[in-house]
OpenMM code with the backbone's topology and positions (N, CA, C; nanometers):
from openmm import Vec3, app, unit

residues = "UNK UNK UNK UNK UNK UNK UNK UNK UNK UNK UNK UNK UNK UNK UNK UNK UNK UNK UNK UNK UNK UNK UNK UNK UNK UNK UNK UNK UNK UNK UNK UNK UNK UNK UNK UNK UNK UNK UNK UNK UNK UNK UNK UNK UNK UNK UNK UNK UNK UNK UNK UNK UNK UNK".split()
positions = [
    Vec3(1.3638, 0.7813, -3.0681),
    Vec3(1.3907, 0.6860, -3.1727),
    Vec3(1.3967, 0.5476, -3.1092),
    Vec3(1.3049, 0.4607, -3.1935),
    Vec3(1.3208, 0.3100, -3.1127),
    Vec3(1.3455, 0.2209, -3.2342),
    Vec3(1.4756, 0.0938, -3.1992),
    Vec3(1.4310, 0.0189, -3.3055),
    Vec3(1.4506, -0.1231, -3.2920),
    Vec3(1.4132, -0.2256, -3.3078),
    Vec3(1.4472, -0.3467, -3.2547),
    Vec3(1.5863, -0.4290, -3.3402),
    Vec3(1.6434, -0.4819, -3.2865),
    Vec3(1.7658, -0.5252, -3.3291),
    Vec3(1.7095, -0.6762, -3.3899),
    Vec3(1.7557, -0.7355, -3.4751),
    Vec3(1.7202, -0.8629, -3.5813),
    Vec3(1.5414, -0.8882, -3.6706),
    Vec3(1.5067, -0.7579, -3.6298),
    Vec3(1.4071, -0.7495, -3.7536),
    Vec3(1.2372, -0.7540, -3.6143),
    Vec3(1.1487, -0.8044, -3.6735),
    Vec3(1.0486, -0.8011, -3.6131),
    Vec3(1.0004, -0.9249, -3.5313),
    Vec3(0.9842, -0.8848, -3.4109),
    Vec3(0.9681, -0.9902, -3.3446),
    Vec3(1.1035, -1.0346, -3.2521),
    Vec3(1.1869, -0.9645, -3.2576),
    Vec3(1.3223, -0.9254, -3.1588),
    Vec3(1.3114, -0.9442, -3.0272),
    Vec3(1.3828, -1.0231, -2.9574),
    Vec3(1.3402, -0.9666, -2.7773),
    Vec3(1.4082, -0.9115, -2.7414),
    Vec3(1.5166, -0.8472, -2.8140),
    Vec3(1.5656, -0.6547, -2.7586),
    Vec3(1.5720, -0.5728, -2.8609),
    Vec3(1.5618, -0.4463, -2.7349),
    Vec3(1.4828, -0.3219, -2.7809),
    Vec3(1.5752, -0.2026, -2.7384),
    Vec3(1.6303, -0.1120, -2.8303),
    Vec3(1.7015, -0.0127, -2.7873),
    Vec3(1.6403, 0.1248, -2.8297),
    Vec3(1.6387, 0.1930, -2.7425),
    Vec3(1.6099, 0.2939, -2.6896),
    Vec3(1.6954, 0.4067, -2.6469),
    Vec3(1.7288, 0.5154, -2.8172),
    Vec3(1.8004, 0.6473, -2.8134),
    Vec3(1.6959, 0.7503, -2.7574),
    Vec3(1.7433, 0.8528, -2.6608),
    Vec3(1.7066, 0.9328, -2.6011),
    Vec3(1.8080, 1.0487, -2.6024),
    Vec3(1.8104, 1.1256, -2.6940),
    Vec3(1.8962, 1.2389, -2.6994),
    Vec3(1.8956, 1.3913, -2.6337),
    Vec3(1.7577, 1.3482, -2.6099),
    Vec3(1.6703, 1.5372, -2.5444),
    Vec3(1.6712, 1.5442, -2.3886),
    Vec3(1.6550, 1.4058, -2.3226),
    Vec3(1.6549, 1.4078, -2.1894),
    Vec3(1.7357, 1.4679, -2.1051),
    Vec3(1.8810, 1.4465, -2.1623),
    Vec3(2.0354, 1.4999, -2.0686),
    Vec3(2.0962, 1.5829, -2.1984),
    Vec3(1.9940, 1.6667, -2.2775),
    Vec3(2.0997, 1.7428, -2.3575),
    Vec3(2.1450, 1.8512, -2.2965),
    Vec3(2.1204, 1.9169, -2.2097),
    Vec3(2.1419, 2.0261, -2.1275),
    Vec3(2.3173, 1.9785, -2.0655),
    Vec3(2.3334, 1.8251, -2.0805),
    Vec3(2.4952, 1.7960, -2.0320),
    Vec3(2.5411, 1.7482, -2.0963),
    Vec3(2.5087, 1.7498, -2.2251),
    Vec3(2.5524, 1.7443, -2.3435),
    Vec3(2.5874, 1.5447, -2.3126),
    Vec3(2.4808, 1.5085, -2.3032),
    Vec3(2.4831, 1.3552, -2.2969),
    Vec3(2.3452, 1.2798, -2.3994),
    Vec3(2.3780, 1.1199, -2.4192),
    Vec3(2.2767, 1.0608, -2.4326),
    Vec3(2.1998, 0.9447, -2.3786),
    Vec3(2.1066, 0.9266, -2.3405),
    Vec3(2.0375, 0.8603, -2.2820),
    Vec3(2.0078, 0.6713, -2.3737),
    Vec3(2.0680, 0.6221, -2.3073),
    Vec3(2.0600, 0.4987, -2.4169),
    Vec3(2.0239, 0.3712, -2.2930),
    Vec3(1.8962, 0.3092, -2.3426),
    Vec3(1.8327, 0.2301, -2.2817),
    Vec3(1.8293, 0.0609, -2.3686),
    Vec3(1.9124, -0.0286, -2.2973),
    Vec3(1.8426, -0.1422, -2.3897),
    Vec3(1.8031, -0.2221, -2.3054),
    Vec3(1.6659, -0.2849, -2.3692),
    Vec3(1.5466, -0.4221, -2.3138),
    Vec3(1.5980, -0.5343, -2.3800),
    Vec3(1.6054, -0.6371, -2.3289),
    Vec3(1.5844, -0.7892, -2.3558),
    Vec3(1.4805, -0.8407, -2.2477),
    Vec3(1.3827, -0.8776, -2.3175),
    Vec3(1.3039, -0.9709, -2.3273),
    Vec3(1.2877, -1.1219, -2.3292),
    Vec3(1.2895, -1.1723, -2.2303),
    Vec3(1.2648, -1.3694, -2.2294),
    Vec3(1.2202, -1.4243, -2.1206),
    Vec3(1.1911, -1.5161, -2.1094),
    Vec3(1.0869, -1.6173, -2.0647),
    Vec3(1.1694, -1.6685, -1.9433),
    Vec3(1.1633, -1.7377, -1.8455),
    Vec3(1.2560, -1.7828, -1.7252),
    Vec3(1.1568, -1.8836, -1.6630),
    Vec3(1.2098, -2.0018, -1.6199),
    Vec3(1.1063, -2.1321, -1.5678),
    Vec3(1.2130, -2.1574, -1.4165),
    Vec3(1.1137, -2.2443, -1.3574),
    Vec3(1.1942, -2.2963, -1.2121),
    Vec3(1.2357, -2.4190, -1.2386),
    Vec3(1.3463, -2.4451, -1.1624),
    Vec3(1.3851, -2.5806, -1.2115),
    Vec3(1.3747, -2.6389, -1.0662),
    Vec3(1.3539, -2.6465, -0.9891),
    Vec3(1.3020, -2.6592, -0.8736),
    Vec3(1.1661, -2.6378, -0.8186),
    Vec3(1.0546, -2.6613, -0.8033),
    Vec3(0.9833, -2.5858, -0.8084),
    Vec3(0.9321, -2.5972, -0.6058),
    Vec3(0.9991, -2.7355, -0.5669),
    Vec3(0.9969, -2.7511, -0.4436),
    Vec3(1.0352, -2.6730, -0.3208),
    Vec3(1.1304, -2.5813, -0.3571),
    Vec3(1.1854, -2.4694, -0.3009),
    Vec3(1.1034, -2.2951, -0.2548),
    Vec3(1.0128, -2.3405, -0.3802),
    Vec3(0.9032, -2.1909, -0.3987),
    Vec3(0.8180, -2.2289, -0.3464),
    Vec3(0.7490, -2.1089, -0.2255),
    Vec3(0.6376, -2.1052, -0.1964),
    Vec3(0.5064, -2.0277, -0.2398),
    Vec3(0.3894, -2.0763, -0.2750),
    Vec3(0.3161, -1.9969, -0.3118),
    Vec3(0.2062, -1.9826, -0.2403),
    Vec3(0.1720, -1.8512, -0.2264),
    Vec3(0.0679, -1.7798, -0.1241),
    Vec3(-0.0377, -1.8045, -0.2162),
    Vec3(-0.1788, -1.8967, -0.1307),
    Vec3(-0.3003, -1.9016, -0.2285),
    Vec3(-0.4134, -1.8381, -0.1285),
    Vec3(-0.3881, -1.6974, -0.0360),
    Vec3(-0.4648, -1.6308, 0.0112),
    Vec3(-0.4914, -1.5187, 0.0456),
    Vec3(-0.3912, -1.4512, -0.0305),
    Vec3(-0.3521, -1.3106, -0.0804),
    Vec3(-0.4909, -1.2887, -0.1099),
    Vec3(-0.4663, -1.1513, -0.0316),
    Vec3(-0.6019, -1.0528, -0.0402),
    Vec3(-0.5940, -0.9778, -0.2057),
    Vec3(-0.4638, -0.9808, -0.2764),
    Vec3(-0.4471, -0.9040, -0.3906),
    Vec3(-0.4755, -1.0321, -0.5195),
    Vec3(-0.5227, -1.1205, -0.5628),
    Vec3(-0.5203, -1.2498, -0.5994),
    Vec3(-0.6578, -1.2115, -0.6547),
] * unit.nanometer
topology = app.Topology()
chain = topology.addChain("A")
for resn in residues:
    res = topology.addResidue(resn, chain)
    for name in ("N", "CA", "C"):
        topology.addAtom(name, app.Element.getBySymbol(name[0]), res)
Protein backbone atom coordinates (compact mmCIF):
# COMPACT_ATOMS: atom_id res chain seq x y z
CA UNK A 1 0.00 0.00 0.00
CA UNK A 2 1.46 3.44 -1.02
CA UNK A 3 0.06 6.79 -0.55
CA UNK A 4 1.30 10.27 -0.72
CA UNK A 5 0.55 12.59 2.10
CA UNK A 6 -1.13 16.29 0.89
CA UNK A 7 -2.65 15.08 -2.32
CA UNK A 8 -0.73 14.81 -5.68
CA UNK A 9 2.37 16.02 -6.28
CA UNK A 10 3.60 15.53 -2.45
CA UNK A 11 7.36 15.22 -1.75
CA UNK A 12 6.61 12.47 0.84
CA UNK A 13 5.80 9.17 0.37
CA UNK A 14 4.81 6.48 2.85
CA UNK A 15 5.23 3.19 2.44
CA UNK A 16 3.05 0.26 4.52
CA UNK A 17 4.63 -3.05 4.24
CA UNK A 18 2.80 -5.57 6.30
CA UNK A 19 3.96 -9.08 4.64
CA UNK A 20 7.69 -8.53 4.88
CA UNK A 21 8.20 -9.12 8.90
CA UNK A 22 4.81 -10.84 9.37
CA UNK A 23 6.39 -13.97 10.45
CA UNK A 24 7.36 -11.43 13.81
CA UNK A 25 4.37 -10.25 13.84
CA UNK A 26 5.73 -6.65 12.80
CA UNK A 27 5.29 -3.82 10.24
CA UNK A 28 7.47 -2.50 7.89
CA UNK A 29 6.89 1.30 7.50
CA UNK A 30 9.04 3.34 5.17
CA UNK A 31 8.76 7.17 4.69
CA UNK A 32 10.46 9.33 1.59
CA UNK A 33 10.77 13.03 1.48
CA UNK A 34 11.78 14.35 -1.43
CA UNK A 35 13.61 17.98 -2.11
CA UNK A 36 15.95 19.82 -3.89
CA UNK A 37 19.38 21.02 -1.90
CA UNK A 38 21.82 23.90 -3.52
CA UNK A 39 25.51 24.93 -2.31
CA UNK A 40 25.87 27.96 -0.75
CA UNK A 41 29.42 27.96 -1.15
CA UNK A 42 30.29 26.68 -4.10
CA UNK A 43 34.16 27.60 -3.60
CA UNK A 44 34.72 24.85 -1.22
CA UNK A 45 33.54 21.94 -3.82
CA UNK A 46 35.65 20.35 -6.03
CA UNK A 47 34.71 19.07 -9.24
CA UNK A 48 36.38 16.25 -11.16
CA UNK A 49 36.09 17.12 -15.07
CA UNK A 50 38.05 13.80 -16.02
CA UNK A 51 36.35 11.02 -14.69
CA UNK A 52 36.51 8.09 -16.80
CA UNK A 53 32.61 7.54 -15.64
CA UNK A 54 31.40 11.19 -17.06
Amino acid sequence: MRFAIGGEGSPVAVIIDPFTVKKESKTEILVSLLGDGSVLREEVFCVNTDSAIQ
